[in-house]
Backbone as ProteinMPNN parsed JSONL, in Angstrom:
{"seq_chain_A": "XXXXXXXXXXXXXXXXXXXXXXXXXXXXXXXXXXXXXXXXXXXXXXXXXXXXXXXXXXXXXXXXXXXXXXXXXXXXXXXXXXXXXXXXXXXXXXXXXXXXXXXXXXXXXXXXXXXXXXXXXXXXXXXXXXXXXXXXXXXXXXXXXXXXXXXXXXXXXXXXXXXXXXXXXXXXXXXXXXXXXXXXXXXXXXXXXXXXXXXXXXXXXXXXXX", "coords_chain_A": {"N_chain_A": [[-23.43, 12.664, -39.036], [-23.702, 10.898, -36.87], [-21.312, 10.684, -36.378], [-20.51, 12.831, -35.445], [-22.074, 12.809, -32.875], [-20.357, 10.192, -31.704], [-18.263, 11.668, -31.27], [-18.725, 13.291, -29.308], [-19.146, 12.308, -27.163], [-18.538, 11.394, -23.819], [-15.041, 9.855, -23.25], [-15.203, 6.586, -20.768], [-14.468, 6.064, -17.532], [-12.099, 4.09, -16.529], [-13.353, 1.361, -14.558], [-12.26, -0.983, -13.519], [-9.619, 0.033, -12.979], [-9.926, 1.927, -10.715], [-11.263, -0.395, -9.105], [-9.183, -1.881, -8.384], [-7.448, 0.154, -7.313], [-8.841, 0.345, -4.969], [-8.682, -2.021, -3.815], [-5.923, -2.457, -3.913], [-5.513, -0.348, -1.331], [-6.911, -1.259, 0.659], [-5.66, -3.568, 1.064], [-3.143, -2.649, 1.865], [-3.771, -1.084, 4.173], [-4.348, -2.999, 5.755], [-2.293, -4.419, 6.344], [-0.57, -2.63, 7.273], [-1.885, -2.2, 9.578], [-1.049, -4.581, 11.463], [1.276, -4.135, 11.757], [1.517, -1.768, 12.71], [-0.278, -1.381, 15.106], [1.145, -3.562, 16.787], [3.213, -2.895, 17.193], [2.969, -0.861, 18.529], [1.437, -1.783, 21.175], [3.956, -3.303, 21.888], [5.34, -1.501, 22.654], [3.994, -0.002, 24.866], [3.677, 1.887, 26.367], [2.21, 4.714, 27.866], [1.373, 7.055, 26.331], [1.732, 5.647, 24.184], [-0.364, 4.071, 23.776], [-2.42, 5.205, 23.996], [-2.421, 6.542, 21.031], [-2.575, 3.999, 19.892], [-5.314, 3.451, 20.218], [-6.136, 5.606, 18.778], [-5.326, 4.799, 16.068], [-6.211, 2.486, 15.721], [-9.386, 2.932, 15.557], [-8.883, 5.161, 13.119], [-8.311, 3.035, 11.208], [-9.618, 1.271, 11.444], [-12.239, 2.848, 10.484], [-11.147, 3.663, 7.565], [-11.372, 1.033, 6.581], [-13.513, 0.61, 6.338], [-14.479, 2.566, 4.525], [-13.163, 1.548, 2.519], [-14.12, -0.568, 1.418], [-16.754, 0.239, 0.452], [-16.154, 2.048, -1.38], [-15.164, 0.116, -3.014], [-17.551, -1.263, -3.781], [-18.971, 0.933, -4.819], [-17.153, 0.942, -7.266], [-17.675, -1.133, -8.398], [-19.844, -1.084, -9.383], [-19.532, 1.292, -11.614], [-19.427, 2.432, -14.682], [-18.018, 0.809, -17.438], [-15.289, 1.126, -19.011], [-15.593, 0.495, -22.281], [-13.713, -0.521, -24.367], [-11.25, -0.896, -23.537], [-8.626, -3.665, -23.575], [-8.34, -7.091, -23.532], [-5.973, -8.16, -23.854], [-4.603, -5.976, -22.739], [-5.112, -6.259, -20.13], [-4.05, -8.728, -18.932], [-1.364, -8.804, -19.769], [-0.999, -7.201, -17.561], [-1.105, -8.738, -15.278], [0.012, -10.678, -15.436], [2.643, -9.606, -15.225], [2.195, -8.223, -12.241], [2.298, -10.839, -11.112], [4.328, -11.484, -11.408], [6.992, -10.181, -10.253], [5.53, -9.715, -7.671], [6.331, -12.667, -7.497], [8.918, -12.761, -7.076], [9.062, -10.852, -5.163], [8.781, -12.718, -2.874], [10.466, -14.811, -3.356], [12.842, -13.142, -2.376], [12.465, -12.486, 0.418], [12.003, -15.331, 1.164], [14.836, -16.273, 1.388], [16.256, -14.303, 2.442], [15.201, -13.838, 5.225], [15.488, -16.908, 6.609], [18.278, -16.423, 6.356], [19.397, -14.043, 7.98], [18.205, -15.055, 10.077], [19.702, -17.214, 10.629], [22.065, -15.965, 11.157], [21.722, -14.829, 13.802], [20.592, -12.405, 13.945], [18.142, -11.256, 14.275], [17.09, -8.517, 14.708], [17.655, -7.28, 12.636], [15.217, -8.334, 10.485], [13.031, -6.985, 10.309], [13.597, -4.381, 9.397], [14.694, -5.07, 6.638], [12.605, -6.32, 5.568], [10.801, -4.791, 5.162], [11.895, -2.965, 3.368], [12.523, -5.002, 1.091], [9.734, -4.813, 0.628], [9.365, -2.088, -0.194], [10.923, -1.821, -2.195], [9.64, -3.492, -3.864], [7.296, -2.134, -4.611], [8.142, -0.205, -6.706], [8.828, -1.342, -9.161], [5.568, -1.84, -9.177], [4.316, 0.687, -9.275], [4.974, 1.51, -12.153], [4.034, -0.193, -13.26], [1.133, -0.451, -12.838], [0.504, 2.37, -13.335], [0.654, 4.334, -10.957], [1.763, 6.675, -9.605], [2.18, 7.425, -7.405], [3.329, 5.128, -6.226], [5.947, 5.284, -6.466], [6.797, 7.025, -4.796], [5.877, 5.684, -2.389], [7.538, 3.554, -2.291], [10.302, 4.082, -2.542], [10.12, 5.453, 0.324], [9.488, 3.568, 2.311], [11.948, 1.562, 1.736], [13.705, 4.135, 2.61], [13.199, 4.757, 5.268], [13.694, 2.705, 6.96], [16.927, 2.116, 6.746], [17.453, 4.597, 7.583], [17.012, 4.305, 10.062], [18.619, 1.841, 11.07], [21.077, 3.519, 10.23], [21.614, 5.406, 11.807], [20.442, 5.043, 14.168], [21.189, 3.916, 17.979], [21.674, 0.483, 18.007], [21.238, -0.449, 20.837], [19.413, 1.163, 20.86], [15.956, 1.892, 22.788], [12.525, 1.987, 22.754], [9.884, 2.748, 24.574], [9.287, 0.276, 25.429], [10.784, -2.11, 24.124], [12.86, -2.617, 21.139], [14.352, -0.252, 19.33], [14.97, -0.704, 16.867], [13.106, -2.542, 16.098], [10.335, -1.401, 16.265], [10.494, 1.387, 15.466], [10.944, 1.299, 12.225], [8.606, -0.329, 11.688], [6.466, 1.294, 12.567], [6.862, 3.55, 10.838], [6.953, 3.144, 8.546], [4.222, 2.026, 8.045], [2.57, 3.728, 8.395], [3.061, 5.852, 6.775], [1.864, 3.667, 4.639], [-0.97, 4.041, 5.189], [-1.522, 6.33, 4.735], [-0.851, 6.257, 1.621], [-2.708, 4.632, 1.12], [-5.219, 5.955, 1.712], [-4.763, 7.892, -0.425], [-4.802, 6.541, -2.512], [-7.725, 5.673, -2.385], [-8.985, 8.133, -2.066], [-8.457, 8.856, -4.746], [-9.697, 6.793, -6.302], [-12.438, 7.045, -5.863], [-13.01, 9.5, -6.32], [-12.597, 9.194, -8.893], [-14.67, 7.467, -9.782], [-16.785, 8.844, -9.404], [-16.41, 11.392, -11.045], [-17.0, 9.341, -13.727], [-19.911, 8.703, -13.404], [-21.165, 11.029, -13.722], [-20.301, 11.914, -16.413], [-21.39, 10.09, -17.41], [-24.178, 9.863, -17.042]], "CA_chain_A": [[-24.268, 12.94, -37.862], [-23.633, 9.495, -35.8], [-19.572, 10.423, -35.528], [-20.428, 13.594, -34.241], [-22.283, 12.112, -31.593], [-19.509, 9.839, -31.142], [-16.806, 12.737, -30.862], [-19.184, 14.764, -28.233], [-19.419, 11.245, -25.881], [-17.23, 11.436, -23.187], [-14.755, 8.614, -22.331], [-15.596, 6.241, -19.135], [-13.441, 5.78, -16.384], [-11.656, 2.322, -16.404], [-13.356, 1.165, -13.263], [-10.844, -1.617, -12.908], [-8.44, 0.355, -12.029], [-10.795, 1.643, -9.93], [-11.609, -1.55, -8.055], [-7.331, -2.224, -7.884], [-6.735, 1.409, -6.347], [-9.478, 0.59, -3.162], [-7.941, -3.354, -3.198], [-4.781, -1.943, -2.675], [-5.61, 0.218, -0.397], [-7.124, -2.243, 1.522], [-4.403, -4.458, 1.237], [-2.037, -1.686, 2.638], [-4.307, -0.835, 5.819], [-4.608, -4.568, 6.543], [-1.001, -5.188, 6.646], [0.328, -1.602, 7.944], [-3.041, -2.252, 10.831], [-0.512, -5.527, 12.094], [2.501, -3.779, 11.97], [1.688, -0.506, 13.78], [-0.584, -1.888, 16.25], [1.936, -4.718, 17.114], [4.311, -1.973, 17.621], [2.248, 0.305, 19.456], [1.379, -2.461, 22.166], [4.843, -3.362, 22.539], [6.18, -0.651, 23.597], [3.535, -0.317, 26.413], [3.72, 3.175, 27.289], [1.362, 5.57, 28.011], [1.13, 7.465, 24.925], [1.572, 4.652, 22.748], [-1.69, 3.327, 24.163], [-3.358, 6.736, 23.445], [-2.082, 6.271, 19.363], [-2.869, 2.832, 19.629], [-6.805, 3.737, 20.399], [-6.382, 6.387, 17.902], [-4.739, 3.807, 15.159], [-7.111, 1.151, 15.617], [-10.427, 3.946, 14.863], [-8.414, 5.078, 11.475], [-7.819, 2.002, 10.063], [-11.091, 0.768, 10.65], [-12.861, 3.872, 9.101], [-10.438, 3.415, 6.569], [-11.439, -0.778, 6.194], [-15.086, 0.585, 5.793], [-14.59, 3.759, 2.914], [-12.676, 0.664, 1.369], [-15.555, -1.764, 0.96], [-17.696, 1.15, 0.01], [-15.3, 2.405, -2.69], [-14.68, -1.244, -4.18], [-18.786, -1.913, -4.014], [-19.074, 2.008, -5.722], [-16.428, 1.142, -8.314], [-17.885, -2.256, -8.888], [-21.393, -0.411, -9.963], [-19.13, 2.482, -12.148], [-19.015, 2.502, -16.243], [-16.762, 0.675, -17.714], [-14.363, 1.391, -20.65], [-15.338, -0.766, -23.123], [-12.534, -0.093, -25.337], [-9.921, -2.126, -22.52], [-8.262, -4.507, -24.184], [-7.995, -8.263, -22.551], [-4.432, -8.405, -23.318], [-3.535, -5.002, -21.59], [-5.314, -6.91, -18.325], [-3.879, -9.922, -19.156], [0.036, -8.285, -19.41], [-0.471, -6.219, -15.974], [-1.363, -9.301, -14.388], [1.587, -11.182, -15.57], [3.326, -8.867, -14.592], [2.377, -8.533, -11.333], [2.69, -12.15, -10.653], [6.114, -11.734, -11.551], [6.779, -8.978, -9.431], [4.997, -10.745, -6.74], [7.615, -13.924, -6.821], [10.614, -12.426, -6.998], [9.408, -10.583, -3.756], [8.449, -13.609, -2.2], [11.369, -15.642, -3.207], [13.651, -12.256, -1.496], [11.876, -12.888, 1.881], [12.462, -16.508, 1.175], [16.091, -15.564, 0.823], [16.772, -13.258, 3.05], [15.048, -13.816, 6.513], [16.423, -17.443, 6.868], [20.239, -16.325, 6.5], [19.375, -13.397, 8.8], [17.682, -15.878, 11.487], [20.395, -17.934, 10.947], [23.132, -15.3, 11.674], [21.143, -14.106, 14.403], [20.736, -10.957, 13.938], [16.717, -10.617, 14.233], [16.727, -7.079, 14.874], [17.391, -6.335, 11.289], [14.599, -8.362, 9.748], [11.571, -5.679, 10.112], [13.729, -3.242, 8.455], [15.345, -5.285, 5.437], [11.379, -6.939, 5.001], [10.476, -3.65, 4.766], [12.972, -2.587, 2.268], [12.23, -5.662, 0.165], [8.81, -4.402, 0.123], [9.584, -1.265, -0.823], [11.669, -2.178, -3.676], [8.444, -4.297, -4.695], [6.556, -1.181, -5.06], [9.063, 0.63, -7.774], [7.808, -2.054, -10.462], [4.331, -1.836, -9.21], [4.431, 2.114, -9.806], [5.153, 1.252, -13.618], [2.396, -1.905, -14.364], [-0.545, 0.036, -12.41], [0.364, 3.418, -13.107], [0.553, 4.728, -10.161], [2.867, 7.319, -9.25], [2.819, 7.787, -5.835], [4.038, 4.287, -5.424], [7.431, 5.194, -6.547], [7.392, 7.459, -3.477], [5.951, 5.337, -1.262], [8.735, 2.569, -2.238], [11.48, 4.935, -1.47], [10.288, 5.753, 1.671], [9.801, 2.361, 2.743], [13.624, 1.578, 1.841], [14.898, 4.997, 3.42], [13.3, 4.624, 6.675], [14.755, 1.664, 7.601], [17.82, 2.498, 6.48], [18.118, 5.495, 8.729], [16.896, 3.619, 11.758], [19.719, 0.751, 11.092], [22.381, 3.755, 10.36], [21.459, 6.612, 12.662], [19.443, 5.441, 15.279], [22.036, 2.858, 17.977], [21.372, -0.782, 18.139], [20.317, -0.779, 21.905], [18.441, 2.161, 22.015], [14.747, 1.745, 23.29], [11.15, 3.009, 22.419], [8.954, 2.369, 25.814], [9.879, -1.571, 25.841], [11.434, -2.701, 22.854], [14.332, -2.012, 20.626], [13.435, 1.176, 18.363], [14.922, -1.206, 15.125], [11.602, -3.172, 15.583], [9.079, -0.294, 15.711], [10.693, 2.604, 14.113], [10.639, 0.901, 10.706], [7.274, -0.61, 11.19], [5.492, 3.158, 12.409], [7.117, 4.563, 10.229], [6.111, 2.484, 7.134], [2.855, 1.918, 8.348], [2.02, 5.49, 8.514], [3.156, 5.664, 4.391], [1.148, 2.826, 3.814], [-1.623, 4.568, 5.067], [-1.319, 7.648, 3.881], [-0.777, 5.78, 0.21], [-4.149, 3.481, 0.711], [-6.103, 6.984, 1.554], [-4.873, 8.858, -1.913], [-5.342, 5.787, -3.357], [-8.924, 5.729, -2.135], [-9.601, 9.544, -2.836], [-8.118, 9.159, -6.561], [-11.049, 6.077, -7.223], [-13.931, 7.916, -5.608], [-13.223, 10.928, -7.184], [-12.581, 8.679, -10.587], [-15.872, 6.936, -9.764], [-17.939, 10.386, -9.526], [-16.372, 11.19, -12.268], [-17.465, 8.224, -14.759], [-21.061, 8.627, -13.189], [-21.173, 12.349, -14.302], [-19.683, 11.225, -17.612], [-22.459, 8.378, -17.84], [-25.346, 10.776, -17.048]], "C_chain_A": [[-23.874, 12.012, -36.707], [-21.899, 10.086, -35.236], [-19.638, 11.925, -35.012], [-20.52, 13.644, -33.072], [-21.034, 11.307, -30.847], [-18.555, 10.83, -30.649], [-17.608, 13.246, -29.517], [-19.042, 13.111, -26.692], [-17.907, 11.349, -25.27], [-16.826, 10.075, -22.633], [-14.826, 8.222, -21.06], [-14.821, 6.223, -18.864], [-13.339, 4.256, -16.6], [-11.962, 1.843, -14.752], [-12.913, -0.213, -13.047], [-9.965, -1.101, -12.074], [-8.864, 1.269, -10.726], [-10.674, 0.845, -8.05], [-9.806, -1.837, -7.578], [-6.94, -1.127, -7.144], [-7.294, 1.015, -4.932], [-8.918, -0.895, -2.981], [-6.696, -3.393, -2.727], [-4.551, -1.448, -1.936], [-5.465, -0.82, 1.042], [-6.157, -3.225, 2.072], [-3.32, -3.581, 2.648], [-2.73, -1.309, 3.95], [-4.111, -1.907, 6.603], [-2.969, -4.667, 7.461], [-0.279, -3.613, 7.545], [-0.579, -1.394, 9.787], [-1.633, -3.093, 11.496], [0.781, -5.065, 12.421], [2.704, -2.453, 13.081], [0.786, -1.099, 15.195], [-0.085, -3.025, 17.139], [3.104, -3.667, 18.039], [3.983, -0.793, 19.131], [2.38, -0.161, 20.744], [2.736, -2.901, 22.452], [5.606, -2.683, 23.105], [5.542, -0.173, 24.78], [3.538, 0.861, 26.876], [2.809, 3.884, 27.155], [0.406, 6.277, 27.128], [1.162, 6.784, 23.571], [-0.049, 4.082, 22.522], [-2.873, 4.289, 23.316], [-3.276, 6.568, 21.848], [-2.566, 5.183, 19.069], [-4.684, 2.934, 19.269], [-7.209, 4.393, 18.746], [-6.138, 5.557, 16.203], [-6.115, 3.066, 14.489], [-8.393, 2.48, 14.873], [-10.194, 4.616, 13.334], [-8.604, 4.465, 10.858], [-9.515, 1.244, 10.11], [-12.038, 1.479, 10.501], [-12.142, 3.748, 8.005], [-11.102, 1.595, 5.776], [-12.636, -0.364, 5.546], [-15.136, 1.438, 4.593], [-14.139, 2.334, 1.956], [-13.63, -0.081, 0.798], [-16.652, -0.935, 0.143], [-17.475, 1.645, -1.313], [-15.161, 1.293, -3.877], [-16.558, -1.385, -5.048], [-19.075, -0.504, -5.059], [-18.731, 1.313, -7.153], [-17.382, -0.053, -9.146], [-19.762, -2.042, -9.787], [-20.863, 0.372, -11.241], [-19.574, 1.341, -13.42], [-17.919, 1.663, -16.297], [-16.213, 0.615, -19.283], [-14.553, 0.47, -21.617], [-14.441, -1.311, -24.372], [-11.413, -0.571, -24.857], [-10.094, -3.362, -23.464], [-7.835, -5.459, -23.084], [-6.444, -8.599, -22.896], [-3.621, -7.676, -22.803], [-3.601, -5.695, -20.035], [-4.476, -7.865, -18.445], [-1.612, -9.707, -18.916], [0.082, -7.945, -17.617], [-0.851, -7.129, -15.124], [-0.187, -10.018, -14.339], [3.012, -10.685, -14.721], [3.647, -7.81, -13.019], [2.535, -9.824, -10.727], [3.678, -11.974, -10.274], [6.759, -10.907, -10.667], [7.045, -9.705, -7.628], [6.147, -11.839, -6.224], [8.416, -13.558, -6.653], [10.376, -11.63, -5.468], [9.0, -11.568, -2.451], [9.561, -14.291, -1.793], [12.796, -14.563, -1.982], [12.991, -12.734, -0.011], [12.056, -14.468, 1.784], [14.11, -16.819, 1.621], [16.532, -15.095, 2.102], [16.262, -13.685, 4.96], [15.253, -15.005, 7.043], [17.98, -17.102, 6.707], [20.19, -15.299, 7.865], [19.133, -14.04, 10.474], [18.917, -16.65, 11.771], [21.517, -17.157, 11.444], [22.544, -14.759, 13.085], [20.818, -12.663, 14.836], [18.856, -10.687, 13.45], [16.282, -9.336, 14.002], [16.77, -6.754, 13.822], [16.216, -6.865, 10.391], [13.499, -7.274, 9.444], [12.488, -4.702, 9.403], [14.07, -3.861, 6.866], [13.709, -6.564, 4.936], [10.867, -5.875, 4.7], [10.906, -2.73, 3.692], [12.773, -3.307, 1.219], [10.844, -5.015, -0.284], [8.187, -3.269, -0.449], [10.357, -1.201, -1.97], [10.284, -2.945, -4.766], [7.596, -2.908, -5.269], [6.626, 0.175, -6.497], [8.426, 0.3, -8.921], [6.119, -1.195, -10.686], [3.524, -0.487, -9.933], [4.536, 2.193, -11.064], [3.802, 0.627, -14.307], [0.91, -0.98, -13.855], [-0.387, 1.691, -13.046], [0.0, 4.361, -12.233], [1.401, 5.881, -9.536], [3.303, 7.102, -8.199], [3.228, 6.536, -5.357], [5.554, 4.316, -5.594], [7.891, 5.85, -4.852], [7.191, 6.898, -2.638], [6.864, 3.68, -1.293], [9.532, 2.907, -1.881], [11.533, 5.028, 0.005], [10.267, 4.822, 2.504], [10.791, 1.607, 2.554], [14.255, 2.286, 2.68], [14.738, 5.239, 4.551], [13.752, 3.906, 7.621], [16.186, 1.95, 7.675], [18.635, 3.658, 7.107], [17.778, 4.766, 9.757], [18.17, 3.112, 11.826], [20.826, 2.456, 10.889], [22.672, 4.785, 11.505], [21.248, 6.081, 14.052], [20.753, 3.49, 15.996], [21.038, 1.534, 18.111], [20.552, -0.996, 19.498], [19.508, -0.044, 22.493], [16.836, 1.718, 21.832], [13.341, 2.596, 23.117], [10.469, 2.169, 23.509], [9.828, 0.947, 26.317], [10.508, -2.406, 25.29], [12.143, -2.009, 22.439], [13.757, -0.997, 19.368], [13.998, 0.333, 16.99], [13.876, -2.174, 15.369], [10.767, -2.17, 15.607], [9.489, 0.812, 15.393], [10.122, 2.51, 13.245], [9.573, 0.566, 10.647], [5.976, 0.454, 11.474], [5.449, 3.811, 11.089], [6.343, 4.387, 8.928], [5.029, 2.276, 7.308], [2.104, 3.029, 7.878], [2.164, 5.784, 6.668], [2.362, 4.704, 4.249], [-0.369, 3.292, 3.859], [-2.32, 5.65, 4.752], [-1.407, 7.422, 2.345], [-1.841, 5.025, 0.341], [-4.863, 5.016, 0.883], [-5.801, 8.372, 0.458], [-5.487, 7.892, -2.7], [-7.389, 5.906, -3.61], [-9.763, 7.247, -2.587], [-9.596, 9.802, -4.321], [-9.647, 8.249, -7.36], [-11.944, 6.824, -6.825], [-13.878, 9.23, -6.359], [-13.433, 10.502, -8.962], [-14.058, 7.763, -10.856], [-16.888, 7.892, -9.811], [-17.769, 11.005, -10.88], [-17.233, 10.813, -13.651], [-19.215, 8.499, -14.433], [-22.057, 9.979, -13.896], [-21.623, 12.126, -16.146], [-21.071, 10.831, -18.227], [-23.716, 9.047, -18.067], [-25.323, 11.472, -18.138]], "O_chain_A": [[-23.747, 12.507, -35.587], [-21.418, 9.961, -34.11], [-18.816, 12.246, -34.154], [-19.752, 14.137, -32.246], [-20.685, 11.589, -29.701], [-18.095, 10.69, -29.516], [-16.863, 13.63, -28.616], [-18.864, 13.261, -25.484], [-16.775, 11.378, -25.751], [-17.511, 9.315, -21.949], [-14.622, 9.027, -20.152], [-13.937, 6.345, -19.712], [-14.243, 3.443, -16.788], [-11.106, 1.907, -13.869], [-13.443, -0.627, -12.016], [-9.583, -1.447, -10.957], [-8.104, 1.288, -9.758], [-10.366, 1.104, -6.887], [-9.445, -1.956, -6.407], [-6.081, -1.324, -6.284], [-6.641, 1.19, -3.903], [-8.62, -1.088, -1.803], [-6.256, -3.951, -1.721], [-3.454, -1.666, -1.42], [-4.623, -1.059, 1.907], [-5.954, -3.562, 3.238], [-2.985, -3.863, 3.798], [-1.952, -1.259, 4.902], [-3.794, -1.908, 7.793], [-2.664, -4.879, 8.635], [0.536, -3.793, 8.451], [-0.171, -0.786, 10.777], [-0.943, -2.308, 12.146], [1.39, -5.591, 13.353], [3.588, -2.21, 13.903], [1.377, -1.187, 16.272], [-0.748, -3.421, 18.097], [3.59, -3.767, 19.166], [4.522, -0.287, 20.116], [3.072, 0.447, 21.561], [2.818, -2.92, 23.681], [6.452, -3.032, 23.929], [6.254, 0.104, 25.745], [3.358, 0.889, 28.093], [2.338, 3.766, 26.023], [-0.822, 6.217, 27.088], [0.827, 7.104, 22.431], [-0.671, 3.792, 21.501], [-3.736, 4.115, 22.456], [-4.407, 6.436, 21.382], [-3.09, 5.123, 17.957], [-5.185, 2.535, 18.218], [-8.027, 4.021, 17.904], [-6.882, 5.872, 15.274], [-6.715, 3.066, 13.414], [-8.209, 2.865, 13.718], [-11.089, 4.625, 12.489], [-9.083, 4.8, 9.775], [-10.266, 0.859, 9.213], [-13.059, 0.815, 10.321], [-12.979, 3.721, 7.102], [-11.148, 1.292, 4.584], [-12.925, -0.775, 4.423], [-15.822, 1.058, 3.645], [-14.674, 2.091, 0.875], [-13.818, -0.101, -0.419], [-17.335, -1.469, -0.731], [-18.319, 1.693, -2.208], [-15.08, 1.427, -5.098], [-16.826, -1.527, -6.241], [-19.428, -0.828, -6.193], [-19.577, 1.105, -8.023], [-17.743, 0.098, -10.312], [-20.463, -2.763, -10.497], [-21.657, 0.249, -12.174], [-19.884, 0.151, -13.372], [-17.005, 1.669, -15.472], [-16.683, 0.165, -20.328], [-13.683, -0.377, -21.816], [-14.574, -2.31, -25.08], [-10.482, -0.725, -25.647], [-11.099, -3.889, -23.941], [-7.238, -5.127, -22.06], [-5.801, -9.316, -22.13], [-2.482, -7.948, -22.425], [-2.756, -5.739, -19.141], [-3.791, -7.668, -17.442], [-0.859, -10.316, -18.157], [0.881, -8.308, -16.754], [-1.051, -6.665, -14.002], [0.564, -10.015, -13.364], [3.898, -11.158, -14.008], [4.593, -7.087, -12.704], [3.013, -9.77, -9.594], [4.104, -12.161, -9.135], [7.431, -11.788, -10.131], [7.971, -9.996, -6.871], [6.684, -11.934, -5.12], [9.009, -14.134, -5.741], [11.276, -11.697, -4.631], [8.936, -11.19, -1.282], [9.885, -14.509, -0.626], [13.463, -15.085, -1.088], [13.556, -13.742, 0.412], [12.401, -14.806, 2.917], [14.313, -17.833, 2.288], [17.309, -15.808, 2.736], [17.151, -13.77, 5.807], [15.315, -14.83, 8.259], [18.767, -17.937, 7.153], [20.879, -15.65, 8.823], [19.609, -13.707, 11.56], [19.269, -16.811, 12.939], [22.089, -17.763, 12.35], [23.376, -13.947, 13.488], [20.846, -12.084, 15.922], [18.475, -10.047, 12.47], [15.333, -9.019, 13.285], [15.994, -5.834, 13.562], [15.959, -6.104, 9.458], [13.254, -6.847, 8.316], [11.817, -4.068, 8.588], [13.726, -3.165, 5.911], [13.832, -7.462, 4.103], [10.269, -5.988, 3.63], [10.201, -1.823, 3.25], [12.764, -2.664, 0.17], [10.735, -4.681, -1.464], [7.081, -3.188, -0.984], [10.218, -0.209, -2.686], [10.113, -2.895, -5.984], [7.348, -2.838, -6.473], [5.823, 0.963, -6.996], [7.723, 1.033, -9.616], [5.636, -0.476, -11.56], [2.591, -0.479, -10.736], [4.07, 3.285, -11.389], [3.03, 0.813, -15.247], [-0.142, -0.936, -14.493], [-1.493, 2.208, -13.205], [-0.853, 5.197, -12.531], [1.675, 5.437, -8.421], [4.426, 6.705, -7.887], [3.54, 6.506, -4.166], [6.31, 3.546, -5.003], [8.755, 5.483, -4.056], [7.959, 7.1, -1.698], [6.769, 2.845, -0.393], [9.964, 2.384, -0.853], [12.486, 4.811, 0.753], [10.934, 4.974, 3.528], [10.704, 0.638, 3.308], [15.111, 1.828, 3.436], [15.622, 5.806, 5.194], [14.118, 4.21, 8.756], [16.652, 2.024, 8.812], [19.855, 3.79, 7.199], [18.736, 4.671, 10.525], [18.977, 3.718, 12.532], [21.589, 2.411, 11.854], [23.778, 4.946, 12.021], [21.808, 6.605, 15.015], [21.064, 2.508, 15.322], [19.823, 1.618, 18.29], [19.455, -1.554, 19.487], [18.989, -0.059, 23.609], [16.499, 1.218, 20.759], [13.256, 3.796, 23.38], [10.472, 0.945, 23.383], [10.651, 0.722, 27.205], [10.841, -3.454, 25.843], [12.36, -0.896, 22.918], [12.769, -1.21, 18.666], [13.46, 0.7, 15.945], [13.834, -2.857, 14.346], [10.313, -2.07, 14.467], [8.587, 1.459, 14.861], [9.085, 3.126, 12.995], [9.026, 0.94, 9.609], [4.895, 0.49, 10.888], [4.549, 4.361, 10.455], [5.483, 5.091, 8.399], [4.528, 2.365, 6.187], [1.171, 3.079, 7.077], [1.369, 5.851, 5.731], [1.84, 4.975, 3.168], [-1.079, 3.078, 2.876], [-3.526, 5.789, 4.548], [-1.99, 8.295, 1.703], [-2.021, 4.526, -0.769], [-5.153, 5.354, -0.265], [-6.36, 9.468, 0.473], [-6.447, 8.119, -3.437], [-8.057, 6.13, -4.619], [-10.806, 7.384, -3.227], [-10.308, 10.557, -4.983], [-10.355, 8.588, -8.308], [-12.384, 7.484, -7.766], [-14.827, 9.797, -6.903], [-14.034, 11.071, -9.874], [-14.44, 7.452, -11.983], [-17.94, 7.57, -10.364], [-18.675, 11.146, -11.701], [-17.875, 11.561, -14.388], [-19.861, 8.475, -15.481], [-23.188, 9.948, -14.381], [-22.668, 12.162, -16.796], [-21.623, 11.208, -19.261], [-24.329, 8.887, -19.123], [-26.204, 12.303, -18.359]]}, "name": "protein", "num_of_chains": 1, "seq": "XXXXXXXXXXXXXXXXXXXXXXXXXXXXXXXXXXXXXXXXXXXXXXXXXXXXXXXXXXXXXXXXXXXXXXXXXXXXXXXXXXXXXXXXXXXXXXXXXXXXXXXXXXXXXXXXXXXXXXXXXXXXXXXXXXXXXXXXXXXXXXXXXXXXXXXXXXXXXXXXXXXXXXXXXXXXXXXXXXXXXXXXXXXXXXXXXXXXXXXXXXXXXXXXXX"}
């Protein structure tokens, strides 16, 4: 009688992962907010201004679903069947992750400063940090970060091969805000699936729970 009951109970939602889908989100608005609105204002033109307005109102409706989503998740079910050494690996293993893309930007944007060749850091920091995301796509289970690692490699990568060295977006050189629109725009686009996958996995578990 009792393991029937057990068989008919439906498993919770791991609202961990959860709370890590709207923290990365968050993460990714924060940092793609500094990069596109940096970009926006430097180029100074007309219509950038207009995107810029429009930017800024996204990201912070976006800042607020996030807080809302984390404080949701942080109420949800949770799996009590998670094991402390699966958390305990995927943290490790982002650490690790973590340094090695630290020590690359360690690495990499002194030799570049020192050759002077500025113009390529925003794309080959951007590239590092898209290479960071390949792993990450593995330890969180995440899919869509494999794609949004790619695309944060291959946009740079056409700017620097396609697009020339002195050509110009409004006021600045298009290899500083190409790569950081461009990736911006993926990062936000990847914090608002992220954000639709927990709320929907948080309604979910509540269902579930009921």
């Amino acid at each position: 009688m009792n393991s029937k009951k057990t068989d008919n109970v439906k498993p919770l939602i791991v609202h961990p992962r959860n709370i890590g889908l709207a923290n990365n989100a968050l993460w990714l608005i924060a940092i793609s907010a500094v990069f596109m609105i940096w970009s926006l204002a430097a180029m100074g033109t007309q219509w950038a201004s207009i995107i810029l307005v429009i930017t800024v109102i996204v990201i912070a409706a976006l800042i607020v679903i996030s807080i809302l989503v984390i404080r949701s998740a942080l109420r949800s079910p949770i799996d009590i069947n998670k094991k402390p050494s699966e958390k305990k690996k995927i943290i490790l293993r982002f650490v690790f992750v973590v340094a090695i893309e630290v020590i690359a930007f360690s690495v990499v944007n002194p030799v570049v400063g020192a050759a002077g060749h500025y113009e390529l850091l925003p794309s080959l920091n951007l590239i590092i940090v898209g290479i960071h995301f390949l792993p990450l796509a593995w330890i969180f289970r995440v899919q869509r970060y494999y794609i949004t690692g790619l695309l944060f490699c291959v946009i740079p990568l056409i700017t620097l091969f396609l697009i020339p060295k002195e050509f110009e977006v409004g006021h600045v050189l298009a290899w500083y805000v190409i790569p950081s629109l461009g990736c911006g725009l993926v990062a936000i686009l990847t914090a608002a699936a992220g954000l639709r996958e927990a709320w929907k996995s948080i309604t979910e578990s509540r269902t579930s729970a009921g």
